[in-house]
C-alpha positions as YAML, in Angstrom:
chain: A
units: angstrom
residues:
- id: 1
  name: UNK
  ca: [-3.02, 22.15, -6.83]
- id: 2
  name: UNK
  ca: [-5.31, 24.84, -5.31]
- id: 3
  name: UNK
  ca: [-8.30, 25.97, -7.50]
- id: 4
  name: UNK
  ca: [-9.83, 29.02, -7.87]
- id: 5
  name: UNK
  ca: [-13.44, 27.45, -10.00]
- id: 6
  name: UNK
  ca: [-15.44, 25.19, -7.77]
- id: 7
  name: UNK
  ca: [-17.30, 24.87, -11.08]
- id: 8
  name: UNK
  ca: [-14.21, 22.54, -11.97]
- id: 9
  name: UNK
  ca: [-15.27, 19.95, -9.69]
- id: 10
  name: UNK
  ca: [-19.12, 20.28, -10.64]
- id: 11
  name: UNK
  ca: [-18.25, 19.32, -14.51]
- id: 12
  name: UNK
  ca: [-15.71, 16.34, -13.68]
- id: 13
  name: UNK
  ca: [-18.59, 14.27, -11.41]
- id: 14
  name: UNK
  ca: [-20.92, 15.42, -14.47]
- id: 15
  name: UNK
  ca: [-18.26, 13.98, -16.87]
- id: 16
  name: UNK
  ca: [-18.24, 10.92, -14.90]
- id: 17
  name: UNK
  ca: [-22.04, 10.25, -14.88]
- id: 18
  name: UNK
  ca: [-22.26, 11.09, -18.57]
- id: 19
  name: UNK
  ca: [-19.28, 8.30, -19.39]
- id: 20
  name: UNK
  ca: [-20.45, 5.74, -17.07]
- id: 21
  name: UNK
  ca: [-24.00, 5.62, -17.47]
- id: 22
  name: UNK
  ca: [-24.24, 5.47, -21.21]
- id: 23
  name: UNK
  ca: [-21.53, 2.77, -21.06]
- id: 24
  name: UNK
  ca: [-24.02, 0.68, -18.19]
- id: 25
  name: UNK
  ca: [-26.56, 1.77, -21.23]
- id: 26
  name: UNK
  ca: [-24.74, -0.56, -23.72]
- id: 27
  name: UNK
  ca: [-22.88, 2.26, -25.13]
- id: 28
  name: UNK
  ca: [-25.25, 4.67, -26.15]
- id: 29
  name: UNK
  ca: [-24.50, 7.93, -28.02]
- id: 30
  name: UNK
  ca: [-23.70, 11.07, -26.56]
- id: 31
  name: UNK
  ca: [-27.24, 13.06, -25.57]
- id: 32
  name: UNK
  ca: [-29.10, 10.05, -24.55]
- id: 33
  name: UNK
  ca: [-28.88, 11.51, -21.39]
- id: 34
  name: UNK
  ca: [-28.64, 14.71, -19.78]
- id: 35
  name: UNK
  ca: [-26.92, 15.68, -16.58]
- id: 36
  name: UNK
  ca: [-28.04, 19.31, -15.34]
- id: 37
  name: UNK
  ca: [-26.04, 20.88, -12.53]
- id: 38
  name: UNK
  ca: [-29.09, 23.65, -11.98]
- id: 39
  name: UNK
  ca: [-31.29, 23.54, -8.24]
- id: 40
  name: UNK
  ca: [-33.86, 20.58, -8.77]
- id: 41
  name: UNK
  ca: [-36.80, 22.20, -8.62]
- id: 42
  name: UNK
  ca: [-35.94, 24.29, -11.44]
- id: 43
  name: UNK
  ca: [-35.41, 20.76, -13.99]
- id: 44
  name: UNK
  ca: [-39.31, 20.33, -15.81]
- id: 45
  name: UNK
  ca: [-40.20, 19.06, -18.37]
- id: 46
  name: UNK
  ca: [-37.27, 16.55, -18.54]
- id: 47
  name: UNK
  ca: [-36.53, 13.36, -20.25]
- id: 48
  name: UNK
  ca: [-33.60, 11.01, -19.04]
- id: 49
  name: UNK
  ca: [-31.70, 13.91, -17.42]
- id: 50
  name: UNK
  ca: [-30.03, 13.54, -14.00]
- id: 51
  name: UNK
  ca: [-29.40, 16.93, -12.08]
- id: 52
  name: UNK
  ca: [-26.35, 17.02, -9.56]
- id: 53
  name: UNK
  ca: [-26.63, 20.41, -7.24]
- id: 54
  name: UNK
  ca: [-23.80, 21.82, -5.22]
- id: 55
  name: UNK
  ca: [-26.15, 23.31, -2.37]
- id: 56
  name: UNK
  ca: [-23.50, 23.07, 0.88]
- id: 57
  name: UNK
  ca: [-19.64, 23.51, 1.26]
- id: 58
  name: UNK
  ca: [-17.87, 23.52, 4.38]
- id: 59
  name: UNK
  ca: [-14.10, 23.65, 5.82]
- id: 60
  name: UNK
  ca: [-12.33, 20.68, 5.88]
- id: 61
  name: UNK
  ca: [-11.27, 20.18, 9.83]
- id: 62
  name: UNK
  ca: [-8.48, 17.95, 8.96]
- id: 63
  name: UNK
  ca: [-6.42, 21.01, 7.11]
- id: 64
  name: UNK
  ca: [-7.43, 24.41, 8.90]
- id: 65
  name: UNK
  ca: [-5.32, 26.46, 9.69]
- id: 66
  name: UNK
  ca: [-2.28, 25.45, 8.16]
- id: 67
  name: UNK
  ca: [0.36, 27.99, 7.55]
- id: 68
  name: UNK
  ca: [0.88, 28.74, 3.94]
- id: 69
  name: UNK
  ca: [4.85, 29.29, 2.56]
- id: 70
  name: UNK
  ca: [6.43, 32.91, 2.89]
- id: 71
  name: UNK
  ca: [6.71, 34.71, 5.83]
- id: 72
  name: UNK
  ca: [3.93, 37.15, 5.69]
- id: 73
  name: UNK
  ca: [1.95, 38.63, 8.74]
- id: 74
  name: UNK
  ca: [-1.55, 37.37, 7.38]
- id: 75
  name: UNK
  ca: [-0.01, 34.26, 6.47]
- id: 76
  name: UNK
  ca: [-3.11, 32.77, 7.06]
- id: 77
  name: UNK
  ca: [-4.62, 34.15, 3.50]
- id: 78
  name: UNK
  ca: [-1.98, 32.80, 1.83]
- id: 79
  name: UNK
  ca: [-2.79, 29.07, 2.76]
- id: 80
  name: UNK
  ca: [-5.34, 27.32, 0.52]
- id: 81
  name: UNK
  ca: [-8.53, 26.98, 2.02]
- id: 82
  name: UNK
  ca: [-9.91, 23.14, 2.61]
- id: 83
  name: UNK
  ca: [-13.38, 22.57, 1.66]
- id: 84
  name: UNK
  ca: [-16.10, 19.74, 1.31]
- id: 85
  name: UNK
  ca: [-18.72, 20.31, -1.11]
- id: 86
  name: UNK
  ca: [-22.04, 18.42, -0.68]
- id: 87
  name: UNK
  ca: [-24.54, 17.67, -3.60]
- id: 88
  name: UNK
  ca: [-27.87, 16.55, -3.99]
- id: 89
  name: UNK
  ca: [-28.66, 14.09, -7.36]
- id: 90
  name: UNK
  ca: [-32.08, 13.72, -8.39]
- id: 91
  name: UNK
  ca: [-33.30, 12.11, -11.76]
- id: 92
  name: UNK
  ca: [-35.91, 14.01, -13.96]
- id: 93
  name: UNK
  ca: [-38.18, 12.07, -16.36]
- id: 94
  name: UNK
  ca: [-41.35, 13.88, -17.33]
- id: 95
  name: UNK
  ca: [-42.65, 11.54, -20.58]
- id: 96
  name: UNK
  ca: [-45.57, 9.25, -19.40]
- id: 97
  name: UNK
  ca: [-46.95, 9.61, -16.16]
- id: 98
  name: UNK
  ca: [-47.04, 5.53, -15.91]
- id: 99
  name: UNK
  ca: [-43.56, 5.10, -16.21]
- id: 100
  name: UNK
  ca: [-41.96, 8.55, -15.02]
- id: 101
  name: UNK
  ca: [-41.01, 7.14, -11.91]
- id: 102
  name: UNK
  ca: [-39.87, 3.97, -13.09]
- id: 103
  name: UNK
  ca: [-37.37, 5.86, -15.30]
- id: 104
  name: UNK
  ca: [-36.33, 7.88, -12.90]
- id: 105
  name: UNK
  ca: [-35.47, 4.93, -10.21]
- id: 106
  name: UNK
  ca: [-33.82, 2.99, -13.59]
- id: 107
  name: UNK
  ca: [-31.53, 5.91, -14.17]
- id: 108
  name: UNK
  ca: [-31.04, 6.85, -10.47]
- id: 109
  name: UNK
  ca: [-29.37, 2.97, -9.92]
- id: 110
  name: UNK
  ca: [-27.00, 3.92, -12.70]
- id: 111
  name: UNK
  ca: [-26.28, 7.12, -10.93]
- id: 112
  name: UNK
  ca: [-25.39, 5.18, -7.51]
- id: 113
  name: UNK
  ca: [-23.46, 2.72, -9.03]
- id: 114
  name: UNK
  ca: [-21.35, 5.19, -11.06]
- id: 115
  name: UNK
  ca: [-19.88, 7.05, -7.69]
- id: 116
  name: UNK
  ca: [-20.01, 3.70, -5.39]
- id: 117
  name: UNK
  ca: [-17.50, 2.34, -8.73]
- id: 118
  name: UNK
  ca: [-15.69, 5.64, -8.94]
- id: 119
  name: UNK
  ca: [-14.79, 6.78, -5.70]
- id: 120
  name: UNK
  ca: [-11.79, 8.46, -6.28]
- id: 121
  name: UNK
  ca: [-11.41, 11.02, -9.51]
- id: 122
  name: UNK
  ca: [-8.10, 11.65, -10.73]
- id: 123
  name: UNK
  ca: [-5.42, 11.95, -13.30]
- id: 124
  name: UNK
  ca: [-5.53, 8.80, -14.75]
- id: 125
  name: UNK
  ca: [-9.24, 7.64, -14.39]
- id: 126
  name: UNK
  ca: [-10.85, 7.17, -18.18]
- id: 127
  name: UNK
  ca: [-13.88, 5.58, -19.17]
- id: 128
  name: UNK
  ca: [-14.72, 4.11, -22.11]
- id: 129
  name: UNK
  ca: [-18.32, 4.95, -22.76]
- id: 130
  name: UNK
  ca: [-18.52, 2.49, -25.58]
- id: 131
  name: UNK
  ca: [-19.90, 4.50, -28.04]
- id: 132
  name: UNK
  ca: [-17.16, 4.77, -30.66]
- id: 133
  name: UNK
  ca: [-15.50, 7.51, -28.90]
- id: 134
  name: UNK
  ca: [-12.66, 5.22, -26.94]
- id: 135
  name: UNK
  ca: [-11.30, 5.95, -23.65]
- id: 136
  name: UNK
  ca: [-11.94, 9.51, -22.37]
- id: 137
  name: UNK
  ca: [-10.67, 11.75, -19.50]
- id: 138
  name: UNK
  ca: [-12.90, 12.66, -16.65]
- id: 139
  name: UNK
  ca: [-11.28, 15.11, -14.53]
- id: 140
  name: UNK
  ca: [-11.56, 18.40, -16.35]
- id: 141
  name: UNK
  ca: [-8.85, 19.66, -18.12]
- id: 142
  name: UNK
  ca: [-7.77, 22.85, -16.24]
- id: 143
  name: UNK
  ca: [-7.40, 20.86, -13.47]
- id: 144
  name: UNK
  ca: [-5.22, 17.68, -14.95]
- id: 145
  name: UNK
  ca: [-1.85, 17.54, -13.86]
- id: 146
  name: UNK
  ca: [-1.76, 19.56, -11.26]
- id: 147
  name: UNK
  ca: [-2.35, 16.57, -8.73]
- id: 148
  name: UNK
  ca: [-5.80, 16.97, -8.10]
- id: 149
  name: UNK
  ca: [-7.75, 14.32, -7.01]
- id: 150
  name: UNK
  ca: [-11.47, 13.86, -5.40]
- id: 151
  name: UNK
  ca: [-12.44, 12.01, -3.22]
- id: 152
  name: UNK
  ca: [-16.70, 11.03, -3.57]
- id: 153
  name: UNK
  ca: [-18.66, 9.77, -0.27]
- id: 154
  name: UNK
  ca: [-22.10, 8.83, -0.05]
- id: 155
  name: UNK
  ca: [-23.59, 10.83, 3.00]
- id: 156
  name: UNK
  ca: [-25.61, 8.15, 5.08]
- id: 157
  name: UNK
  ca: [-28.86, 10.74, 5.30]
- id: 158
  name: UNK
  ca: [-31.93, 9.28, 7.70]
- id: 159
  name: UNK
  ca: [-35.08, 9.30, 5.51]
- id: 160
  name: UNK
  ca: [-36.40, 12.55, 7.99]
- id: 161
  name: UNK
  ca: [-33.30, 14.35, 7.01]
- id: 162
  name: UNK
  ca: [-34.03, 13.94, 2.97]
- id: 163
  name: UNK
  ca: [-37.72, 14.85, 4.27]
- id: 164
  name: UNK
  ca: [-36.14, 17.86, 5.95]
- id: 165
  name: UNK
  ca: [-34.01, 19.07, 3.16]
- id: 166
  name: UNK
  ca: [-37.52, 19.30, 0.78]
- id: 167
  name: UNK
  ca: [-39.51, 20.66, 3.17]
- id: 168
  name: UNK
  ca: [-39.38, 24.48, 1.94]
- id: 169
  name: UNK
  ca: [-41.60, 22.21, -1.21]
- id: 170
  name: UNK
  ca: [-44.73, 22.31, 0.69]
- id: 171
  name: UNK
  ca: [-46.45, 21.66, -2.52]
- id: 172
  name: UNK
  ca: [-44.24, 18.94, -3.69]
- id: 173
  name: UNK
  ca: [-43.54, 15.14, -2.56]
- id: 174
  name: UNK
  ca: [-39.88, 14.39, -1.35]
- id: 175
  name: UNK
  ca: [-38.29, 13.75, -4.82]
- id: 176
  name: UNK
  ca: [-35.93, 10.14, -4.60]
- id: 177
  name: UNK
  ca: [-32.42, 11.69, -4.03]
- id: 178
  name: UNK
  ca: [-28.82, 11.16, -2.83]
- id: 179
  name: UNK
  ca: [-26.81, 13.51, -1.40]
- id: 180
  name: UNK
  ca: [-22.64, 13.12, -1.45]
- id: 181
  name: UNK
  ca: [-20.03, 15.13, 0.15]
- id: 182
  name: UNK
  ca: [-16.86, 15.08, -2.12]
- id: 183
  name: UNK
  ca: [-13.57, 16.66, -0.69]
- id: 184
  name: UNK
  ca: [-10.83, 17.82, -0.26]
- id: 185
  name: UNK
  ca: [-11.12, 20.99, -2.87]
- id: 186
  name: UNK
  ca: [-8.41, 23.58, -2.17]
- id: 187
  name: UNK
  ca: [-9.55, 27.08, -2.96]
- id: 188
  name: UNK
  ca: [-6.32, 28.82, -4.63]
- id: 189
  name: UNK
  ca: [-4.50, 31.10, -1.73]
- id: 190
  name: UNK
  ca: [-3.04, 34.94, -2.01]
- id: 191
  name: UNK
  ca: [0.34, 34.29, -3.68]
- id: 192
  name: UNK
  ca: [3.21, 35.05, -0.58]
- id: 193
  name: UNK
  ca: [4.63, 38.10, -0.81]
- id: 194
  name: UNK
  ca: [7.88, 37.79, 1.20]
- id: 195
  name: UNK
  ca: [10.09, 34.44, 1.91]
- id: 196
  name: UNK
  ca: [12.83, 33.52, 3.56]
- id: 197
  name: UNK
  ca: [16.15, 34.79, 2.68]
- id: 198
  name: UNK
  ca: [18.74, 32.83, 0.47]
- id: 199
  name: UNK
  ca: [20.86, 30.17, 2.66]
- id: 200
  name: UNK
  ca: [24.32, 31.60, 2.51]
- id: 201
  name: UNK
  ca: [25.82, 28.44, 4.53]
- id: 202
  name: UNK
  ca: [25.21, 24.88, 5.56]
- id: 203
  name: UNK
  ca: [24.20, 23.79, 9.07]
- id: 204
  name: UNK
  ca: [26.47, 21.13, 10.21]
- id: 205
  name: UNK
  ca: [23.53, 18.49, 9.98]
- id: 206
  name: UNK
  ca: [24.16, 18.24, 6.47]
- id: 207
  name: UNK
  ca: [26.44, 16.05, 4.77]
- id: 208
  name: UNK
  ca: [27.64, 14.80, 1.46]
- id: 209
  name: UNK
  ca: [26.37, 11.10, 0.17]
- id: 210
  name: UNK
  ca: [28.97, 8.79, 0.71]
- id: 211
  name: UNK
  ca: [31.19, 10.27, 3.85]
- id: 212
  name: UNK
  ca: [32.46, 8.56, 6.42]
- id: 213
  name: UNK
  ca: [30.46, 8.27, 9.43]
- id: 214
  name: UNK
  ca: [31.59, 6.77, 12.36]
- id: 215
  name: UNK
  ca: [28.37, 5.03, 14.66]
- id: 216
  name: UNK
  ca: [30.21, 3.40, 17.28]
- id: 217
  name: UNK
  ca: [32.54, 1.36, 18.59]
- id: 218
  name: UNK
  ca: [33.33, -2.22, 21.32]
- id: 219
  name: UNK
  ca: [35.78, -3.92, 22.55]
- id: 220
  name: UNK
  ca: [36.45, -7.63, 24.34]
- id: 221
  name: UNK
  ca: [37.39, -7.27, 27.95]
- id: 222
  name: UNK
  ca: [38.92, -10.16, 29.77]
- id: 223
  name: UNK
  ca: [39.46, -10.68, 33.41]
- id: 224
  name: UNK
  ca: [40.21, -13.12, 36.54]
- id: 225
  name: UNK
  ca: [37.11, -13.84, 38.59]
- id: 226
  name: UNK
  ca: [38.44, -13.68, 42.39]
- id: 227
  name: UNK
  ca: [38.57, -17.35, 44.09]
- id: 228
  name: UNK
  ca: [35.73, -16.97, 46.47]
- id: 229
  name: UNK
  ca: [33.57, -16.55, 43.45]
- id: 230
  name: UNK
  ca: [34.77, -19.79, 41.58]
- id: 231
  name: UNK
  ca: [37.59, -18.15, 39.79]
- id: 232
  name: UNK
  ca: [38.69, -18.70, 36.11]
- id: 233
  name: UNK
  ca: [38.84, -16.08, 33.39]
- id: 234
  name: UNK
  ca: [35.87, -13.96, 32.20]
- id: 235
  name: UNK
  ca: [35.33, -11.75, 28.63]
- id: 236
  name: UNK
  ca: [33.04, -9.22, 28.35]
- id: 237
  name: UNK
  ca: [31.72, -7.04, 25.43]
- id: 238
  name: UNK
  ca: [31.79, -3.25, 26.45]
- id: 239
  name: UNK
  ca: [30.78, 0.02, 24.28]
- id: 240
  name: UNK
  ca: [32.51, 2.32, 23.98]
- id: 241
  name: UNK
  ca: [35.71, 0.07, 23.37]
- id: 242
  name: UNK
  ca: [38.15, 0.00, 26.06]
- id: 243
  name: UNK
  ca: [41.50, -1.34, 24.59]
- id: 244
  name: UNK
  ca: [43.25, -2.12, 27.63]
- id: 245
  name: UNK
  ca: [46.76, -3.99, 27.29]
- id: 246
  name: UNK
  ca: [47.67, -7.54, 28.99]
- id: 247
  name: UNK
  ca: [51.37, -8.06, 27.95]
- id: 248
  name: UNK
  ca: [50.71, -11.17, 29.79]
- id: 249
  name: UNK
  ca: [48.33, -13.30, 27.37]
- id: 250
  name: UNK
  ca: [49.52, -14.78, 24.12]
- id: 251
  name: UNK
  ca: [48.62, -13.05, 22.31]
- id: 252
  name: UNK
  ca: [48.46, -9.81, 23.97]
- id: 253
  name: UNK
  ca: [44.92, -9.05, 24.42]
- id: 254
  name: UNK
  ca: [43.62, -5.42, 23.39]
- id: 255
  name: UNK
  ca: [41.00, -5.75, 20.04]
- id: 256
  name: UNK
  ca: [38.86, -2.99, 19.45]
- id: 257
  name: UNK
  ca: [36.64, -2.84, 16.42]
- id: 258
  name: UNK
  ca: [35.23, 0.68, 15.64]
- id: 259
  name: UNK
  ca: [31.70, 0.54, 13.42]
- id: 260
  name: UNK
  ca: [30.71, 3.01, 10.79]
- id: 261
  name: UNK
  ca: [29.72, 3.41, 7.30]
- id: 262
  name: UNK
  ca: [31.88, 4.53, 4.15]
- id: 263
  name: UNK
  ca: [34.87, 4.03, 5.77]
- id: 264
  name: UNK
  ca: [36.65, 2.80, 2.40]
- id: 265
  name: UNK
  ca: [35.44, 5.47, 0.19]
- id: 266
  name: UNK
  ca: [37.22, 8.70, -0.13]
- id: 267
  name: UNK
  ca: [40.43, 9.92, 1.76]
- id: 268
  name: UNK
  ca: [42.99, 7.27, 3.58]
- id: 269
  name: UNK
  ca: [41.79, 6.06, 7.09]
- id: 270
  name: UNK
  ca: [44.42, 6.29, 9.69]
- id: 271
  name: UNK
  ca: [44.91, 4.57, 13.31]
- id: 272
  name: UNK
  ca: [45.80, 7.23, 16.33]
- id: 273
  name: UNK
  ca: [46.95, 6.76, 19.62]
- id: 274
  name: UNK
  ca: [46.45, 9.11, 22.56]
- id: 275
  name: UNK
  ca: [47.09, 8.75, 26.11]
- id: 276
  name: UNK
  ca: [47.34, 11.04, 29.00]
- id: 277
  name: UNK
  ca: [51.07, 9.42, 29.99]
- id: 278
  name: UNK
  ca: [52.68, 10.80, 26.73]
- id: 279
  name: UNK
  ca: [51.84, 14.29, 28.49]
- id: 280
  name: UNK
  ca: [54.67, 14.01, 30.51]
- id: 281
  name: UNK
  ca: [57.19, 13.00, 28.43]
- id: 282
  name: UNK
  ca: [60.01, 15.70, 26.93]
- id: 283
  name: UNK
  ca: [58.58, 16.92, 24.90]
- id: 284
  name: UNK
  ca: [55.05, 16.22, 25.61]
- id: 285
  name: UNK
  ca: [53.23, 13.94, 23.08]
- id: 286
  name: UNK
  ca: [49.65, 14.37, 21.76]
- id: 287
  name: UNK
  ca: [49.14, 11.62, 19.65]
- id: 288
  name: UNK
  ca: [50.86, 9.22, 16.96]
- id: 289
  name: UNK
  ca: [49.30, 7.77, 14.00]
- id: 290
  name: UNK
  ca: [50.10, 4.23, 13.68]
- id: 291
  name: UNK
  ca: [51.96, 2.79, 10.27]
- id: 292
  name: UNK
  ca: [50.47, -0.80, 9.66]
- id: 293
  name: UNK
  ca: [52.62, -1.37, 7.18]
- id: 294
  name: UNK
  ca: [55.38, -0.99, 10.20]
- id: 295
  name: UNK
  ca: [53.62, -2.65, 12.67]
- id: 296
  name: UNK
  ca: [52.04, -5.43, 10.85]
- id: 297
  name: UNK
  ca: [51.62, -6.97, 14.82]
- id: 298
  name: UNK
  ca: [48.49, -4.72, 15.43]
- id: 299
  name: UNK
  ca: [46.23, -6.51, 12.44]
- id: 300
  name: UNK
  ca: [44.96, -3.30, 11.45]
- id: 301
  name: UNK
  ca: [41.75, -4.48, 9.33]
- id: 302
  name: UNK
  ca: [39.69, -2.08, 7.16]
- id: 303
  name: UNK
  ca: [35.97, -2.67, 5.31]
- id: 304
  name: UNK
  ca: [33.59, -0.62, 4.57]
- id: 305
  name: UNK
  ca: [31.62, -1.34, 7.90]
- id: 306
  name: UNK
  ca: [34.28, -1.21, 10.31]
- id: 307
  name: UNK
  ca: [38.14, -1.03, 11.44]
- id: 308
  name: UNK
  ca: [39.23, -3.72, 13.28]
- id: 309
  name: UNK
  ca: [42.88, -4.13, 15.11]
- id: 310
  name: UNK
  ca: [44.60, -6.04, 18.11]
- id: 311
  name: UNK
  ca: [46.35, -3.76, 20.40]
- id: 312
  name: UNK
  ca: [50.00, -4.98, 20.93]
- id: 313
  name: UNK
  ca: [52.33, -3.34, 23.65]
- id: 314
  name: UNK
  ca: [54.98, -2.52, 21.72]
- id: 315
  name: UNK
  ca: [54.26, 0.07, 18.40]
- id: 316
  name: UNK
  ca: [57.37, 0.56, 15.95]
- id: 317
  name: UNK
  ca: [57.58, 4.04, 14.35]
- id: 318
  name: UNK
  ca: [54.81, 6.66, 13.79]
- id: 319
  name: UNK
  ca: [54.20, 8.12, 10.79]
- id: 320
  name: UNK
  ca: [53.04, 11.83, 13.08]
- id: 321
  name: UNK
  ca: [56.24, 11.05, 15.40]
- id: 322
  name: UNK
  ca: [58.63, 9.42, 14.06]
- id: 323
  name: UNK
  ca: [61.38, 10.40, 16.11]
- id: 324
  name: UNK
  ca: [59.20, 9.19, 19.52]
- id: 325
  name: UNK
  ca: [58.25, 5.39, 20.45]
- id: 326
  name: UNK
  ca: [55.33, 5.45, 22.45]
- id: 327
  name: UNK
  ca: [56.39, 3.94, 26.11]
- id: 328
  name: UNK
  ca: [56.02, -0.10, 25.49]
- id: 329
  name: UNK
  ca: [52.96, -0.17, 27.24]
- id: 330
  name: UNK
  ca: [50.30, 2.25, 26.86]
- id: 331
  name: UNK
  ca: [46.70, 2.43, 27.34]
- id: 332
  name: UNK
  ca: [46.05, 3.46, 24.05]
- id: 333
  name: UNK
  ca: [42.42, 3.30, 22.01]
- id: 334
  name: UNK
  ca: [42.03, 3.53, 18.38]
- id: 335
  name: UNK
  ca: [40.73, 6.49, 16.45]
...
């Protein structure tokens, strides 16, 4: 979730130093060390304290410029803005000037090995700091569960650059440092105004779980192969099915199997035959809707998957017609 506090995001990495170091400590108590957040020249007279400075931030290319929700004209304010914050972490040890440094370095290799171990800061990292304490948090509260999560990177800096980055010191040597870029922080957007107005029907595209759905359908097309070309009798699978009659084969030949989904669930599933020759007939015929229970010939076969049936020439009554017989041999397809 967006945030409005960048300060957030300083006290979780300062959370996560504080746990992690005291536990690569052996579990020391709470205080043994410090970590400051304040610029690094402004940490003296220090002892075991480790300063980690937002002094950057930046827009995030991979998320500018994406529209926010609502429909406002300067709908650009009300999309959360992407950033990467950069830090610099120094250690401070001011006790004995023999072993300052050596401290420093000690605690700095703690420091490194924390956010190379801890990349990622989120919800459900917790560190036992083994000091009595058990597990504890270390993504700030006001910002647990809300989906937050951070991301750390150690920024490959060229010795010159660190060089460059203390050279407004001119009285000072180039302190040992790190510098990380952590991302992506969402600043917290102008809430939307105006949206879109309530949906008062359904688009056609939608449909409820479970319907029937009809995804295709084939068919087994047999045929003489002229003389010249060796002759004999071919079959062919063709989509969409073409259920064309031969009275002459035993049986007649005309199967057509029509593939779906949910076709057993719900309302009764019918057969339905339609031809342009019924047209002319007195009256006129659209279509009939086949009985299998009176034409048991036709092997009309329903699953869930598909409806299967062998077209026969002759159909007995119709449950749409039953005062018309369809002519005995029609080029009927199943619906």
């Amino acid at each position: 979730m967006p945030l409005a506090d960048l300060s957030l995001v300083t006290r979780s990495l300062r959370t996560l130093l504080d746990l992690n170091i005291r536990r690569l400590m052996g579990g020391v108590a709470p205080g043994a060390i410090q970590v400051t957040t304040q610029p690094p020249e402004r940490v003296a007279h220090a002892a075991n304290t480790l300063n980690l400075y937002l002094f950057h931030a930046s827009e995030d290319p991979h998320f500018r410029n994406q529209p926010g929700p609502g429909i406002d004209r300067a709908n650009i304010a009300r999309a959360p803005l992407s950033l990467s914050l950069f830090y610099v972490l120094t250690a401070h040890h001011e006790q004995n000037p023999d072993l300052d440094a050596l401290t420093e370095q000690r605690m700095m290799g703690f420091a490194l090995k924390t956010l190379h171990d801890y990349p990622i800061v989120d919800d459900d990292l917790v560190i036992d700091a083994g000091a009595g304490g058990g597990p504890e948090p270390v993504l700030d509260t006001a910002m647990r569960g809300h989906d937050n999560t951070l991301r750390v990177i150690l920024r490959p800096m060229t010795p010159e650059d660190s060089i460059n980055f203390w050279s407004a010191q001119d009285q000072n040597t180039t302190r040992f440092s790190a510098y990380y870029e952590v991302r992506v922080v969402q600043l917290a957007p102008e809430p939307p105004q105006r949206f879109p107005g309530i949906v008062l029907s359904i688009g056609q595209y939608v449909r409820e779980l479970g319907a029937a759905k009809l995804t295709g359908s084939r068919s087994i097309v047999r045929f003489a192969v002229p003389l010249a070309a060796g002759g004999g009798e071919q079959a062919i699978e063709v989509t969409p099915a073409q259920a064309a009659l031969d009275p002459a084969a035993a049986p007649p030949v005309g199967a057509a199997t029509v593939a779906g989904e949910n076709l057993t669930v719900g309302l009764a599933r019918a057969l339905v035959l339609r031809t342009a020759a019924w047209r002319a007939l007195t009256p006129p015929v659209a279509r009939v809707e086949l009985d299998p229970a009176i034409n048991p010939a036709w092997a009309v076969r329903i699953a869930s998957d598909r409806i299967a049936s062998l077209a026969v020439p002759i159909a007995g009554d119709c449950v749409s017609a039953p005062d018309r017989r369809p002519p005995a041999n029609p080029a009927s397809r199943p619906r």
